[in-house]
PAZA-287045 format. One line per 5 residues: for each residue x, y, z of C-alpha. Coordinates in steps of 0.001 Angstrom, whole numbers, plus 500000, padded with zeros to 6 digits. Layout:
BEGIN
X:Y:Z ~ ...
//
This chain:
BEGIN
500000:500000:500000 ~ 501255:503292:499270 ~ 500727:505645:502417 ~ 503200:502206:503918 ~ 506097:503732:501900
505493:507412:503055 ~ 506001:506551:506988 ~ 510075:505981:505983 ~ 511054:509045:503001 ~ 510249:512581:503084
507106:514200:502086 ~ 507320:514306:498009 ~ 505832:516825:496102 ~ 502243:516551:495216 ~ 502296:516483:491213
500555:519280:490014 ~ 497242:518697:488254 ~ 495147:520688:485439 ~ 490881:520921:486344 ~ 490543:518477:483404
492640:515764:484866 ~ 491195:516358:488233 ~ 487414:515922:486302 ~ 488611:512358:485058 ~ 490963:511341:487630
487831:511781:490426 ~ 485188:510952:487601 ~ 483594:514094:488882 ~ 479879:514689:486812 ~ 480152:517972:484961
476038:517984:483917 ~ 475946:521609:481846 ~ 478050:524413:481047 ~ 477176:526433:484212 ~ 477684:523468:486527
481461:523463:484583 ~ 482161:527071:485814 ~ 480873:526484:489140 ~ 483069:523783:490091 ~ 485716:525394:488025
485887:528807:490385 ~ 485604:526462:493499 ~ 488392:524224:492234 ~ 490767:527344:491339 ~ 490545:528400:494809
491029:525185:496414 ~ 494068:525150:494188 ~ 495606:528335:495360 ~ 494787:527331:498799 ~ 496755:523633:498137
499678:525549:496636 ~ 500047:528545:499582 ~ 499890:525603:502078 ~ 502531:523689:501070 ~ 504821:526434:499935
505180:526723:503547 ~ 507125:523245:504066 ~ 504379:521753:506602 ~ 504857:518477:508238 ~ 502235:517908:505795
500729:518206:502176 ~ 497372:518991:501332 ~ 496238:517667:497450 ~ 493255:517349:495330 ~ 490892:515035:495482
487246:514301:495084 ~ 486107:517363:497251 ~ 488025:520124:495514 ~ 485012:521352:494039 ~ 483423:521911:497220
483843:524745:499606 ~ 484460:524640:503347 ~ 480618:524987:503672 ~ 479435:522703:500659 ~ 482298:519762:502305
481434:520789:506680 ~ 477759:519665:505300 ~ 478310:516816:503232 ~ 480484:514305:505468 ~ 480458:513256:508950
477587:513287:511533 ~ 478304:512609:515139 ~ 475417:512535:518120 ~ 476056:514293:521627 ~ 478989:511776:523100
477520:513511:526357 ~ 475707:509711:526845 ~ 478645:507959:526661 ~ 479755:505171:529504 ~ 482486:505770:531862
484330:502093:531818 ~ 487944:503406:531286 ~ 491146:501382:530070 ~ 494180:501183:532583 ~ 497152:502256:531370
500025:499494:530806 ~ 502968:499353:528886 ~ 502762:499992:525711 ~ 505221:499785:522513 ~ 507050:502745:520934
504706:502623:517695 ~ 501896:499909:516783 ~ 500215:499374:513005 ~ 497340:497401:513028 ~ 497260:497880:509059
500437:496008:508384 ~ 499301:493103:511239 ~ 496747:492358:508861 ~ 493708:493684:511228 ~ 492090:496329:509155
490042:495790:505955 ~ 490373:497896:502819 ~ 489411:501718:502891 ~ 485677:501798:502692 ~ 483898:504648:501384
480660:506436:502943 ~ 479337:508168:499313 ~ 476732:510552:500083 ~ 475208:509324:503601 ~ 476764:510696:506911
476936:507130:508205 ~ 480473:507031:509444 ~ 479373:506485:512613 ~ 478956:503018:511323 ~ 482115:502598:509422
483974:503474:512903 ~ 481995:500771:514596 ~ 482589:498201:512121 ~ 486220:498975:511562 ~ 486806:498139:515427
484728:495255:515600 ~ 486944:493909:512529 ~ 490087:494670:514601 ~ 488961:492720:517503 ~ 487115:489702:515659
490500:489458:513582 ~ 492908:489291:517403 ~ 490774:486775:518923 ~ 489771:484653:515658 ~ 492843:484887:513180
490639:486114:510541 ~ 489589:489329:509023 ~ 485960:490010:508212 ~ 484535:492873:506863 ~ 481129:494050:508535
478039:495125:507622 ~ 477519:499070:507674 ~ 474144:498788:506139 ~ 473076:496597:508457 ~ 473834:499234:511239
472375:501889:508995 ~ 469134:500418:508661 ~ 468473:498512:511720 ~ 470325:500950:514355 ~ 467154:503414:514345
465110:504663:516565 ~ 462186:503509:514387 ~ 463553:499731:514958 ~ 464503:500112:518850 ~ 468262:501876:518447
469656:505399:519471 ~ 471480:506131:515896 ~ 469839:508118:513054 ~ 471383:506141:509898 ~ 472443:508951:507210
471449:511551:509734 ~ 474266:509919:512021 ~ 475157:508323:514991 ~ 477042:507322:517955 ~ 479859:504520:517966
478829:503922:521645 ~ 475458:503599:520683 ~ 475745:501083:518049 ~ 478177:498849:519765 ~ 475144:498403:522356
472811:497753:519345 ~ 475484:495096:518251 ~ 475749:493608:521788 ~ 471867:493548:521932 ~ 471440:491885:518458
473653:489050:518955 ~ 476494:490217:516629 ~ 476547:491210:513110 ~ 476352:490444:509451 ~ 479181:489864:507255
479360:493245:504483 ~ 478824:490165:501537 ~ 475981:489653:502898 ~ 474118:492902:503720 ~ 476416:495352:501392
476408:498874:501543 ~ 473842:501271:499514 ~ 473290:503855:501536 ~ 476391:506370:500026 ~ 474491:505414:496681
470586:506070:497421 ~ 471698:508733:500508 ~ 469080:507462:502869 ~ 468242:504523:505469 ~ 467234:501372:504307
464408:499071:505501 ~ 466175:496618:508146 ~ 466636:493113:506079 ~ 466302:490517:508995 ~ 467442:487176:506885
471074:487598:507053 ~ 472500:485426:509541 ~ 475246:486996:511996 ~ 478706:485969:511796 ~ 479556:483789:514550
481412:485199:517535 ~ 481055:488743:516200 ~ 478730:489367:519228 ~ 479733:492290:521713 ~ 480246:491266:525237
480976:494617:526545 ~ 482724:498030:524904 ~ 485396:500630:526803 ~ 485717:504402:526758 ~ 489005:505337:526345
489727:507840:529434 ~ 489378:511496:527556 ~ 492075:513832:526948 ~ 494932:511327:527803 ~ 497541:509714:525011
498479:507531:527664 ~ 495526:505727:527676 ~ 494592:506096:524003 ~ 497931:504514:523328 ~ 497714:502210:525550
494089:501175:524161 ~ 495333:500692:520831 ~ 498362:498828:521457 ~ 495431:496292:522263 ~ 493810:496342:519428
492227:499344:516895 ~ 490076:502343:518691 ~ 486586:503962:517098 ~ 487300:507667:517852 ~ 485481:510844:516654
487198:514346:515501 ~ 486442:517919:514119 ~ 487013:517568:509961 ~ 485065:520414:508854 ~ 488286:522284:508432
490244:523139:504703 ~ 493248:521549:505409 ~ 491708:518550:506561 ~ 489222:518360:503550 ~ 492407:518544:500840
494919:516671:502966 ~ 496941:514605:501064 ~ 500467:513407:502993 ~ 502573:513656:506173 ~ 501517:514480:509529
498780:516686:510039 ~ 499395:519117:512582 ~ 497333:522042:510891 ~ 494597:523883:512243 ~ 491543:521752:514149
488981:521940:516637 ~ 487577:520105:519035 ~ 483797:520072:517983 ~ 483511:516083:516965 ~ 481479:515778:513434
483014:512343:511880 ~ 483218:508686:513032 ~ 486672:507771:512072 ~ 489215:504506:513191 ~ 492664:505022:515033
494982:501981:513980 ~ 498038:502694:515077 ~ 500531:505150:516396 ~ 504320:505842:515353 ~ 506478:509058:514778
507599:510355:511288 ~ 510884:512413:511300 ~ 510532:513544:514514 ~ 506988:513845:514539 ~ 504780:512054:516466
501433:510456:515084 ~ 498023:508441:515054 ~ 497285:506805:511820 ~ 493707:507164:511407 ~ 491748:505343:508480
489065:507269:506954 ~ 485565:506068:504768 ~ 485954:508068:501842 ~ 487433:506177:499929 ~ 491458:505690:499029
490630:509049:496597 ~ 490689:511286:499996 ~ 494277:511562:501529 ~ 497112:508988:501506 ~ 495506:505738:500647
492304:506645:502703 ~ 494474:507303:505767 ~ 495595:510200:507816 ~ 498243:510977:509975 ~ 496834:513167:513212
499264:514545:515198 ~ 500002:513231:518340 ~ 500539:514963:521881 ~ 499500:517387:524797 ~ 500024:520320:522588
496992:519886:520550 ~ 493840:521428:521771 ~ 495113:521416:525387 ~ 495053:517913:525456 ~ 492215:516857:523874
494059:515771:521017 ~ 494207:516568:517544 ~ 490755:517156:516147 ~ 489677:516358:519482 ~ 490338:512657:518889
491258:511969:522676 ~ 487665:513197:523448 ~ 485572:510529:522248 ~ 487396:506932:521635 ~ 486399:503408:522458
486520:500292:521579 ~ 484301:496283:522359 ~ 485462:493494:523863 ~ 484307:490306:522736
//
């Protein structure tokens, strides 16, 4: 994989692209002249904005990608949709020793990038992505789960606390998991939701994998890399974060230490931790596909200096993680 090689070289220069290629490259829809200018002026100023940025030698790139014809505005309302974490459980991880990096990736516990489309369901993603991570430590094999299945059945219409495209809690839907017994396999209730951009009705016939049911879930004690490290070293964490920020939108390489907030909007997975020439980092997998950032992935910056603790993006506010 790609973003593997960029964790041992220098940042490279992101290769410089015309609004044609970027049209083809991201198989953007271009429906009528007007549309054309539109995303023309929007792309033009996200490319200014990409070269400015890394004309000042960041610890990271930002590069085009499927959202460059977006602004801030049109991208803070199209992805990520997180409920109040104020209802979260208190059941923290103690804090052990833990190794100078971990990368769940390359120990063969994370599935492929995924990709939400046009539904803020990655809420569900996050869920399933940990629930792979800890089905693949305690079975030896790597499953992907159902989203949909979370999507549609996860309501409040059907008994849940989650809102399906209108989004959701990890929290929440781990409960819904422990509740239901386990979970389906992704084969056999795929994902349609980024497609049709709305909840499904909940399909009952597909039979849960077997020992993919939740005994219990942890809360990763806020505002403390201690214990988020020390989480992960166990296995991958389901954290939220702020990404309705520029730099974050167009990111492309490196470690992103650029401007973020704390006010949690996206359901995304933490699978490892490590430092990159002297920086030091959580690799983060995203659901929008391998088009958005290196591979799919991000590198968050890691450390107390980051929103006075609570991490960048906020991603020490809001992490946990089941047990099975």
């Amino acid at each position: 994989m790609r973003f593997l090689f960029h964790f041992f070289v220098a940042i490279l220069p992101v290769i410089k692209c015309s609004f044609e290629d970027w049209t083809q490259q991201f198989r953007i829809q271009v429906r009528d002249e007007f549309h054309r200018r539109e995303l023309l002026e929007k792309w033009r100023d996200n490319d200014k904005f990409i070269e400015m940025t890394n004309a000042r030698n960041l610890t990271y790139r930002l590069g085009h990608n499927q959202f460059s014809g977006m602004t801030i505005e049109e991208f803070s309302g199209s992805v990520g949709k997180i409920l109040d974490i104020s209802t979260r459980m208190t059941n923290y991880v103690e804090v052990e020793g833990v190794p100078d990096s971990v990368n769940w990736v390359t120990a063969g516990a994370v599935t492929p990038v995924k990709d939400q489309g046009q539904c803020g369901s990655c809420w569900s993603f996050s869920t399933t992505g940990a629930l792979e991570g800890v089905y693949y430590n305690k079975m030896g094999t790597l499953i992907s789960f159902s989203e949909q299945q979370l999507v549609d059945c996860d309501s409040l219409r059907n008994g849940g606390k989650d809102h399906g495209c209108k989004g959701g809690l990890m929290d929440n839907a781990f409960a819904w998991i422990e509740n239901n017994g386990g979970l389906c396999s992704e084969s056999a209730y795929p994902y349609i939701s980024g497609v049709t951009m709305k909840n499904g009705v909940c399909q009952t016939q597909c039979v849960t994998v077997a020992n993919s049911q939740i005994k219990s879930f942890v809360d990763v004690l806020p505002s403390s890399d201690a214990h988020m490290m020390a989480a992960l070293a166990k296995q991958p964490v389901a954290i939220a974060i702020e990404a309705d920020q520029r730099e974050f939108q167009l990111y492309k390489t490196g470690v992103f230490t650029g401007s973020c907030g704390t006010n949690l909007d996206h359901g995304v997975l933490a699978v490892g931790y490590g430092s990159l020439d002297g920086q030091d980092y959580y690799l983060v997998k995203n659901s929008w596909s391998t088009s958005w950032g290196d591979d799919g992935y991000i590198m968050l910056g890691r450390g107390p200096q980051y929103n006075n603790g609570d991490g960048q993006c906020g991603l020490l506010l809001s992490a946990s993680y089941p047990q099975l």
